[in-house]
C-alpha positions in Angstrom: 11.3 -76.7 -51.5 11.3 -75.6 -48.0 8.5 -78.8 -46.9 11.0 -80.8 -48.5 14.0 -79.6 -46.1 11.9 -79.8 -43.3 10.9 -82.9 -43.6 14.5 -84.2 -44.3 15.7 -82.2 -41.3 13.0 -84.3 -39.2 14.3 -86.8 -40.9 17.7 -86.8 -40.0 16.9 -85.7 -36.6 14.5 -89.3 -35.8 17.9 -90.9 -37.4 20.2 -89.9 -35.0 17.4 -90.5 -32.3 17.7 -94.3 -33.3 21.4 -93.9 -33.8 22.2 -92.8 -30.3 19.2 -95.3 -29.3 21.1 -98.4 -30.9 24.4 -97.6 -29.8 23.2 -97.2 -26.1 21.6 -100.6 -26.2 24.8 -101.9 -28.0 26.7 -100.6 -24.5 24.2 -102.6 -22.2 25.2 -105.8 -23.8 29.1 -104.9 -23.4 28.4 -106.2 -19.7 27.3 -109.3 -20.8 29.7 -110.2 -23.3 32.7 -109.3 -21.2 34.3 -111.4 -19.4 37.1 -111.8 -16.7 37.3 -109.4 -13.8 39.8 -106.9 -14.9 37.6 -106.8 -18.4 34.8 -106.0 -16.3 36.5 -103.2 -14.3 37.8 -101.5 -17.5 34.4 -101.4 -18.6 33.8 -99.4 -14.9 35.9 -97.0 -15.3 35.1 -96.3 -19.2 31.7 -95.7 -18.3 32.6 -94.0 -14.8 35.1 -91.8 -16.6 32.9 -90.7 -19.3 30.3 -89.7 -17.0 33.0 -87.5 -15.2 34.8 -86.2 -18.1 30.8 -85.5 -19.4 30.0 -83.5 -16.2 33.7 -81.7 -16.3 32.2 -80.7 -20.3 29.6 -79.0 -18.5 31.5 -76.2 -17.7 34.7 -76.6 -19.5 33.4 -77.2 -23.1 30.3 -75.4 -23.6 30.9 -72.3 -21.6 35.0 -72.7 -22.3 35.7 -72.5 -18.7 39.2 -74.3 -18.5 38.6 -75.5 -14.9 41.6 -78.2 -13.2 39.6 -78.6 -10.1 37.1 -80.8 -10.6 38.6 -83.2 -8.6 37.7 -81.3 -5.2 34.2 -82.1 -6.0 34.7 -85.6 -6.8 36.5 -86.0 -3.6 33.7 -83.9 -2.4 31.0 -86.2 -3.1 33.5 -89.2 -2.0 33.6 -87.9 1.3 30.1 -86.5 2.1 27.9 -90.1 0.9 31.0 -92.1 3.0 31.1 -90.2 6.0 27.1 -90.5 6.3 27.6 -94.0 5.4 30.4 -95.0 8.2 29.8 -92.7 11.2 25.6 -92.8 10.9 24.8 -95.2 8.5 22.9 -93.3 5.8 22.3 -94.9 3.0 24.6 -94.0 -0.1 21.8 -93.1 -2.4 21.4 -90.2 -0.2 24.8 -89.3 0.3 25.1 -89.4 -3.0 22.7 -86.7 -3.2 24.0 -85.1 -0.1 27.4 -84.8 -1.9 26.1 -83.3 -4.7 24.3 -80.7 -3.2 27.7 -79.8 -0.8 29.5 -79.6 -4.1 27.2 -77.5 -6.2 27.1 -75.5 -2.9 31.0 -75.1 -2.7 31.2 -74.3 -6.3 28.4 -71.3 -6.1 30.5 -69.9 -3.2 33.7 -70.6 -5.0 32.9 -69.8 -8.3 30.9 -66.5 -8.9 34.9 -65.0 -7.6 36.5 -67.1 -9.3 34.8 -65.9 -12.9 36.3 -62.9 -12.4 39.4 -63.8 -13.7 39.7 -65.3 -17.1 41.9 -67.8 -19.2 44.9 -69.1 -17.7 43.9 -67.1 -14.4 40.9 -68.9 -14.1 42.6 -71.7 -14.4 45.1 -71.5 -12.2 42.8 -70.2 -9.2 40.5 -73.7 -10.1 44.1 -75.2 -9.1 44.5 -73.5 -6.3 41.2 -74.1 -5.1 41.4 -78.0 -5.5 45.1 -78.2 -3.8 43.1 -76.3 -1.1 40.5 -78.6 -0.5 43.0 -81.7 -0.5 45.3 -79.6 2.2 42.2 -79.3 4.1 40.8 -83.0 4.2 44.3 -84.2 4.9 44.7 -81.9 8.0 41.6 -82.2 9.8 41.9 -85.6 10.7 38.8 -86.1 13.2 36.8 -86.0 10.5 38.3 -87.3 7.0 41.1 -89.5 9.3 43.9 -87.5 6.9 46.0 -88.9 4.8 45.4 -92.9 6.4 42.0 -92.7 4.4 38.6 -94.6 5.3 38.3 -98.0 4.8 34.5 -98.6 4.0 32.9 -101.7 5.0 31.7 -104.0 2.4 27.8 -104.4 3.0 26.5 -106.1 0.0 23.1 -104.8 -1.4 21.5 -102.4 -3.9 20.7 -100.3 -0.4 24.2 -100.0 0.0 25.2 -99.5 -4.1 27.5 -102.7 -3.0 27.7 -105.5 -5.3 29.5 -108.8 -5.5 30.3 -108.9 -8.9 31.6 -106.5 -11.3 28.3 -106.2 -13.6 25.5 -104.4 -11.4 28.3 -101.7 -11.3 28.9 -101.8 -14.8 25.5 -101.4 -15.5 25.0 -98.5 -12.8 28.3 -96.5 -13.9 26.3 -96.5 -17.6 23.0 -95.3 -16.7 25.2 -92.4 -15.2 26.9 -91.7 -18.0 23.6 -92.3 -20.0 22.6 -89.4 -17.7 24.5 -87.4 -17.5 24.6 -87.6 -22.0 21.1 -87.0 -22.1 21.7 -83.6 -19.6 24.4 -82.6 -21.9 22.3 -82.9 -25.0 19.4 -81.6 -23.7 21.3 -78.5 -23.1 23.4 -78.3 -26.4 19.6 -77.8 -27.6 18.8 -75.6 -25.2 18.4 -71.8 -25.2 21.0 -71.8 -22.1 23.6 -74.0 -24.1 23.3 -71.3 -27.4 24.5 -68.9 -24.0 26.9 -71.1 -23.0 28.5 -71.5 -26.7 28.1 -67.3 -26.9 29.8 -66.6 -24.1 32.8 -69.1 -25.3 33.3 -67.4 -28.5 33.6 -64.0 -27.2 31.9 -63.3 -23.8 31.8 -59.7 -24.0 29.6 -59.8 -27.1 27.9 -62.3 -25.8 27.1 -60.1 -22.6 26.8 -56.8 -24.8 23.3 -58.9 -26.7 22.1 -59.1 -23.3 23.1 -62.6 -21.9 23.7 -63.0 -17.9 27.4 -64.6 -18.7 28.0 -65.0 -15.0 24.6 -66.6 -14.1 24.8 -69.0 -17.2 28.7 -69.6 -15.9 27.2 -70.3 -12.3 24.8 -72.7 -13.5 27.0 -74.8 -16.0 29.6 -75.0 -13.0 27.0 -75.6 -10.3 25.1 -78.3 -12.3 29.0 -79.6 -13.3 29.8 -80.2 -9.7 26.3 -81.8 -8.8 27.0 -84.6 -11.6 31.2 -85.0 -10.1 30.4 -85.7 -7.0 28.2 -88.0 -8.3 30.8 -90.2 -9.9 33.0 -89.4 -6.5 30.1 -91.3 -4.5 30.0 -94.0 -6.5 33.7 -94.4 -6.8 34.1 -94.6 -3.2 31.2 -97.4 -3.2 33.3 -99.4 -5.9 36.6 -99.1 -4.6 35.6 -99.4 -1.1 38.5 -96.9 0.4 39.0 -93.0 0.5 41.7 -90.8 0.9 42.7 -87.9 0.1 46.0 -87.6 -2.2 43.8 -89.8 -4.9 40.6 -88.6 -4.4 41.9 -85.2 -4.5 44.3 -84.9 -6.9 45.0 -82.9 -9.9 45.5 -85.8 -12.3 42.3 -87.2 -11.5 41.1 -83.2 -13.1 43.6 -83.7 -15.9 41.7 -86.8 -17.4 38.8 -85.1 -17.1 39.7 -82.6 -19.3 42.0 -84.9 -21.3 38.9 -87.1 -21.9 36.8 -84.3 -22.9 39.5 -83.1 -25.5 40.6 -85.6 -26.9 36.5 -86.8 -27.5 35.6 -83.6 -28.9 35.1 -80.6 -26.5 32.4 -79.0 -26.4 29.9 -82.0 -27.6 27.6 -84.5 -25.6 29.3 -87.8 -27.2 33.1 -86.5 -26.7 33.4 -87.2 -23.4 32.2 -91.1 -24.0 34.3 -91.4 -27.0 37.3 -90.2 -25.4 36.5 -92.3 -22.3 36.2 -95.6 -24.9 40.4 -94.5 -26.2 42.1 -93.1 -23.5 40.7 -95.6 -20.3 41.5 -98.6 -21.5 44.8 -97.7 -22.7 45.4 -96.2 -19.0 44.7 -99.2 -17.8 46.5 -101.2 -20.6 49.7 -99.0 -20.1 49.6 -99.5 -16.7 49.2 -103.1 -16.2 51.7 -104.2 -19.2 54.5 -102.2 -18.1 54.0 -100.1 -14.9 55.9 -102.9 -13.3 58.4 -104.1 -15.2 59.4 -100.9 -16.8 58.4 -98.2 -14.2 57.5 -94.8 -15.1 57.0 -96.5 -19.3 53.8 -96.5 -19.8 53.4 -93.1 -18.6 56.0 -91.2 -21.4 53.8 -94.0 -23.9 50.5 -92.6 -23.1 52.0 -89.1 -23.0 53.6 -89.4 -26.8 50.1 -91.2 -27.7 48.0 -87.8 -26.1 50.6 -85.7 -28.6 50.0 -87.3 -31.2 45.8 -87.2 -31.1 45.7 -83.7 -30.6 48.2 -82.7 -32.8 46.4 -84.9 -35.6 43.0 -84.2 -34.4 43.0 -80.6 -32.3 39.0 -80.6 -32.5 38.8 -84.4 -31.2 38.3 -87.9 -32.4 34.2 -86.9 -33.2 35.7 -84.9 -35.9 36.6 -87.5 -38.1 34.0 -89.8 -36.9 30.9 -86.6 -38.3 33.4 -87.2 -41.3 32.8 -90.7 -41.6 28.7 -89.8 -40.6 28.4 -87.7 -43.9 29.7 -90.3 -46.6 27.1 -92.5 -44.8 24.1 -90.1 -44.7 24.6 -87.4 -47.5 24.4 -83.9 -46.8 21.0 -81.6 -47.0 20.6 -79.8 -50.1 18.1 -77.5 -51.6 16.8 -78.3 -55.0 15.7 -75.1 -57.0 
């Protein structure tokens, strides 16, 4: 009997292996199949998105961290590879890097404070430390040129992570979202993600069995803002301008979140599913009626958020693992 659940639990574990397999090589022919220009850029920002809203999961849906300034360390990571790109010519790829390592830097020192306070205080002080950082690159103005922005010259070539068309950035904004999956389910196996889901059910049993809640908290939030500023860095390289009331704000932190919740929190595929509904309808929304019926496809999109979570409250995966056990039936034990 037990040979016979082992070997259906290996079983099931090589079919999800394929599964995720097949549906990642489904993704990398979306690029081909699409076409027209603002197709294309939907598909971007889906994957771009995901990858954000994957990194923001990090830290706010394994260890149940409720953090609304993620969007300092996207701006972050904006910045940093741009600045080294315009004023010394460094290449991106190592900005990119560069802005990652600032940002996992500034959210150590920020932080380990910062988990002090729990819930809505937490919160709150993530808040407060993103409207910080915006304050700040809009008044020092030498370096960030405030609120006019950076205009970054368009250099065309994979040096440069500059493109002519739309698909080489569809195809890079997926393999970081691939990425930044593969980290997040990696570490839903992992000894440090069984931490990270202790120290969300009740962190003070979780630190009376003898797990380093703060340490594990650094690291999800350290390693959250090293895969942001990613996405910032190569935002900035596909929108080719920076500044900081967008790159900064606390909307951009909202979808995060929203992203990740409506997905499934807590999960490596949420983030990506919640990317695949809530993007495109952004963009949808936006382009249908942001200018003919201003401010509409905002209070749409809001009533649509309403309804998912108050029909789904543990995300769209749900019912999708619902669907997944008709297909495959369930494990059972035969006496």
């Amino acid at each position: 009997m037990i040979s016979d659940l082992t070997q259906r639990i290996s079983h099931l574990k090589y079919l999800k292996f394929y599964l995720i397999s097949t549906l990642f090589g489904l993704l990398a022919l979306l690029p081909l199949l699409i076409r027209g220009p603002f197709y294309s850029h939907i598909l971007v920002m889906i994957f771009l998105h995901a990858a954000a809203a994957a990194s923001w999961n990090l830290i706010g849906g394994y260890a149940g961290q409720l953090s609304l300034g993620h969007a300092a360390f996207y701006g972050i990571g904006a910045y940093t590879s741009t600045l080294l790109f315009v004023q010394w010519g460094i290449s991106p790829w190592l900005g990119m890097l560069a802005g990652g390592g600032v940002a996992a830097l500034v959210a150590g020192l920020v932080s380990f404070p910062c988990f002090k306070l729990r819930g809505p205080f937490f919160t709150l002080a993530t808040i407060a430390f993103g409207e910080v950082v915006r304050i700040l690159a809009i008044y020092f103005r030498e370096l960030t040129r405030g609120a006019i922005g950076i205009t970054i010259p368009f250099r065309p070539g994979i040096e440069n992570l500059m493109f002519h068309g739309k698909m080489a950035y569809c195809y890079f904004a997926l393999v970081t979202m691939m990425t930044v999956f593969f980290v997040s389910f990696l570490i839903e196996r992992s000894r440090f993600g069984y931490y990270l889901v202790a120290l969300r059910g009740d962190e003070d049993a979780a630190q009376a069995l003898g797990v380093n809640t703060t340490m594990c908290k650094l690291m999800a939030m350290m390693l959250s803002a090293f895969f942001t500023a990613i996405c910032g860095t190569f935002a900035a390289q596909y929108v080719l301008f920076i500044e900081p009331i967008s790159e900064f704000s606390i909307d951009r932190s909202i979808l995060f979140a929203l992203i990740s919740i409506i997905g499934g929190i807590g999960t490596a595929a949420g983030p990506i599913i919640g990317s695949f509904i809530l993007t495109p309808l952004q963009e949808f929304l936006r382009a249908w009626l942001g200018g003919q019926y201003q401010g509409l496809h905002i209070f749409i999109y809001g009533c649509i958020l309403i309804a998912v979570v108050m029909l789904l409250p543990e995300g769209v995966i749900i019912w999708m693992r619902a669907i997944g056990r008709r297909i495959v039936p369930p494990i059972r034990s035969r006496g």
